[in-house]
C-alpha positions as CSV (number, residue, x, y, z in Angstrom):
1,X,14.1,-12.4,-0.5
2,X,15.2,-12.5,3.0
3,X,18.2,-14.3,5.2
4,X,20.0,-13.9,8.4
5,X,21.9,-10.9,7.0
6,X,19.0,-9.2,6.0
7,X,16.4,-8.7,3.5
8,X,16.5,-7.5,-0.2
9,X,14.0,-5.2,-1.5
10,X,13.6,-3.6,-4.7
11,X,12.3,-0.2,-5.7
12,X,10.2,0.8,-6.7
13,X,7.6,-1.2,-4.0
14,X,4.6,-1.1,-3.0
15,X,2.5,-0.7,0.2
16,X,2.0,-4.3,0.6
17,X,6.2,-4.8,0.2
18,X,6.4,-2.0,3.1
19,X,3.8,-4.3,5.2
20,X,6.6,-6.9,5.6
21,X,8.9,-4.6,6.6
22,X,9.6,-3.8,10.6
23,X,11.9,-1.4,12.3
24,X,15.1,-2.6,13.2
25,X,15.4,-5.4,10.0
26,X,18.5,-5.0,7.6
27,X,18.1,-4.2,4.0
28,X,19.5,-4.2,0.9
29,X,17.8,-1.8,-1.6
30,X,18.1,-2.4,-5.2
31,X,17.0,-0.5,-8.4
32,X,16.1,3.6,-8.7
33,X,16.2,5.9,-6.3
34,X,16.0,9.4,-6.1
35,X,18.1,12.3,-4.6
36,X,16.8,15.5,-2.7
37,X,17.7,17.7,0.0
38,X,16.5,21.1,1.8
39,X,16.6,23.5,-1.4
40,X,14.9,20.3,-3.8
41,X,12.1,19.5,-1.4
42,X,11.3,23.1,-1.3
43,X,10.9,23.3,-5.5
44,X,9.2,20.6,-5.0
45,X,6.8,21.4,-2.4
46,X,5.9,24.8,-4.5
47,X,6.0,23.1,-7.4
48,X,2.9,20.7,-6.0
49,X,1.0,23.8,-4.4
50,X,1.0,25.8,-7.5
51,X,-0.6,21.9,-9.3
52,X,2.6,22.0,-10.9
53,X,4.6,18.2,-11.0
54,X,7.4,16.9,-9.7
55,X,10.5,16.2,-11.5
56,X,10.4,12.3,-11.2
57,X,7.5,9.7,-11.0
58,X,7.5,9.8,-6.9
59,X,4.6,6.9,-6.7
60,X,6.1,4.0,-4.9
61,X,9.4,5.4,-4.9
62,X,12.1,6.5,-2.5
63,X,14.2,9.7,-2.0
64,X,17.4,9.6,-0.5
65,X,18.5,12.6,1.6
66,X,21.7,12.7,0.2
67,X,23.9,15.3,-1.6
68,X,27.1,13.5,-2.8
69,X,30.5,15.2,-3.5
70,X,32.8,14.9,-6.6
71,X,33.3,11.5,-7.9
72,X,37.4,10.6,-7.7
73,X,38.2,9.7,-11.7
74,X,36.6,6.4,-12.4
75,X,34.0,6.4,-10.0
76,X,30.7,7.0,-10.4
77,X,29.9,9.1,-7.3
78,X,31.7,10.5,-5.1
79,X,31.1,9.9,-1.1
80,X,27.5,9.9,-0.5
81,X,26.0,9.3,2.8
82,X,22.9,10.5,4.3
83,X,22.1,14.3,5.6
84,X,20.0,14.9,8.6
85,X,16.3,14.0,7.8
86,X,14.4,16.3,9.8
87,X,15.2,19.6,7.9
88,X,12.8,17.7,4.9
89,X,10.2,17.3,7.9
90,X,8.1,20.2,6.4
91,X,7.6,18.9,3.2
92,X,7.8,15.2,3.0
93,X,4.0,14.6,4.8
94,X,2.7,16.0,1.2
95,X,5.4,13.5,-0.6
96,X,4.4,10.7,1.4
97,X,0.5,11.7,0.8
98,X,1.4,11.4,-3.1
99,X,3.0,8.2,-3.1
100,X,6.2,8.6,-1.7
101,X,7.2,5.1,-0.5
102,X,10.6,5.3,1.3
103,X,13.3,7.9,2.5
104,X,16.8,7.3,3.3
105,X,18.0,9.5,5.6
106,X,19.7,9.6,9.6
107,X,18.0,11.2,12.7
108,X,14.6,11.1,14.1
109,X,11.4,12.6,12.4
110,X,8.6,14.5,13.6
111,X,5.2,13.0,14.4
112,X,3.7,14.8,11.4
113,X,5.8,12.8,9.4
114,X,5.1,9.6,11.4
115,X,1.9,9.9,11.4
116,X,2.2,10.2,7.1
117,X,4.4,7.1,7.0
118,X,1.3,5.3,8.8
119,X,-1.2,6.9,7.1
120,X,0.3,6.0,3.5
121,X,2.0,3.0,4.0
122,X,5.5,3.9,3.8
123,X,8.7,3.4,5.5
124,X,11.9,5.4,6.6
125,X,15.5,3.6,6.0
126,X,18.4,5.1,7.8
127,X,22.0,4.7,6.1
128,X,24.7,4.8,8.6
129,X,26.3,8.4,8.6
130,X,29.7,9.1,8.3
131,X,30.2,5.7,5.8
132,X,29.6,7.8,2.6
133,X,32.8,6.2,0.6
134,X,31.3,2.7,1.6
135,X,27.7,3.8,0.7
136,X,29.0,5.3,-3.1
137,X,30.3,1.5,-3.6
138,X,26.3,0.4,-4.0
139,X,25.5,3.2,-6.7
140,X,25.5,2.0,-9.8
141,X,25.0,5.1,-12.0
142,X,24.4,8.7,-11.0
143,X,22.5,11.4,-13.1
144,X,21.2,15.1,-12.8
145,X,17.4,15.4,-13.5
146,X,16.1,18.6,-12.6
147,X,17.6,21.4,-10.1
148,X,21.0,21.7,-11.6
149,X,21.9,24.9,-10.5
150,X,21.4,24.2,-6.7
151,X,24.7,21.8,-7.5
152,X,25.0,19.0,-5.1
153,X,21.4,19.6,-4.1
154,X,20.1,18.9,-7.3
155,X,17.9,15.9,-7.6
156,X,19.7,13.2,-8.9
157,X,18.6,9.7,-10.4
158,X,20.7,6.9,-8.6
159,X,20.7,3.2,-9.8
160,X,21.8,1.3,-6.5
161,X,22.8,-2.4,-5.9
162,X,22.4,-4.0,-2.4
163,X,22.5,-0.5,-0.9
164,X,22.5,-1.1,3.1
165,X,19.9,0.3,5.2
166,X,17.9,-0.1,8.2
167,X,14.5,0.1,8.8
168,X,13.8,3.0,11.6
169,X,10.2,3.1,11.6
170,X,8.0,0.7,9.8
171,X,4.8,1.2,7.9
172,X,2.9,0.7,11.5
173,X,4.9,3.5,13.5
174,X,7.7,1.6,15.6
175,X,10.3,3.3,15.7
176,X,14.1,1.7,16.5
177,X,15.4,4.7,17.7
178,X,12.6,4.7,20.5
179,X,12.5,1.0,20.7
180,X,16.6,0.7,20.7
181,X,16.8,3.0,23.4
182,X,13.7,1.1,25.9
183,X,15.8,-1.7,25.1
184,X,19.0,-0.6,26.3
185,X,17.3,1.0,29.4
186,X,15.4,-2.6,30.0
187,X,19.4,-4.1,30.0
188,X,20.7,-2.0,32.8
């Protein structure tokens, strides 16, 4: 479903979802995501090289870059916005090669992991950094599945409603934080 504010997708999605997507269109993201950071991606990744599996069913899903703080009392989460997307840059090319779908992060990736969000199909949504208390407002329910003792690094099993995002770099390689800036060098 799409309109002038922007377009709302539900995860888990497939490749031909990610097709309609371009970089620099508005999102809202409903249904299950997962969390994972730096010390997560790493299980992971040794999890996958020693044929082991992952904690979660990552085909057609998306991983959030995020590691939230306390929730206040009645809340389900406390502030969560994004962390910095290239320290997962080593790993997520073998996500994305297994199904991985999405990430939510901020910042720019590397070519290896453009050149996996081509090859597979995916996309990369950035949440606005430094709006975490806003962000918590779109996650429904929070739970720990596997990691615990890293603490806020632990993957975690978010339900999200109308979760705001922005599509960086589409399924076909643009990328809005190359395409923003020839834009704003084109206006001068």
């Amino acid at each position: 479903m799409e309109n002038k504010q922007g377009r709302h997708l539900y995860i888990p999605f497939d490749k031909e979802e990610a097709i309609k997507l371009n970089a620099g269109d508005y999102v809202y993201l409903s249904g299950t995501i997962y969390t994972a950071r730096d010390a997560a991606h790493k299980r992971m990744y040794e999890a996958m090289q020693d044929k082991g599996s992952i904690p979660f069913d990552i085909q057609n899903n998306v991983i959030y870059y995020m590691g939230p703080s306390p929730a206040r009392e009645g809340r389900t989460i406390g502030s969560a916005g994004p962390t910095t997307a290239s320290r997962m840059d080593k790993y997520t090319p073998t996500l994305l090669d297994r199904g991985l779908r999405g990430m939510i992060g901020k910042g720019k990736r590397s070519a290896a992991v453009v050149d996996a969000i081509i090859r597979n199909g995916a996309v990369y949504f950035a949440a606005v950094g430094g709006a975490g208390a806003l962000l918590s407002k779109s996650i429904i329910s929070s739970e720990t599945i596997a990691y615990d003792d890293l603490g806020t690094e632990a993957i975690r099993r978010l339900e999200i409603r109308d979760f705001p995002a922005i599509v960086v770099i589409d399924c076909a390689g643009n990328n809005l934080y190359e395409t923003a800036v020839l834009q704003f060098v084109e206006k001068k």
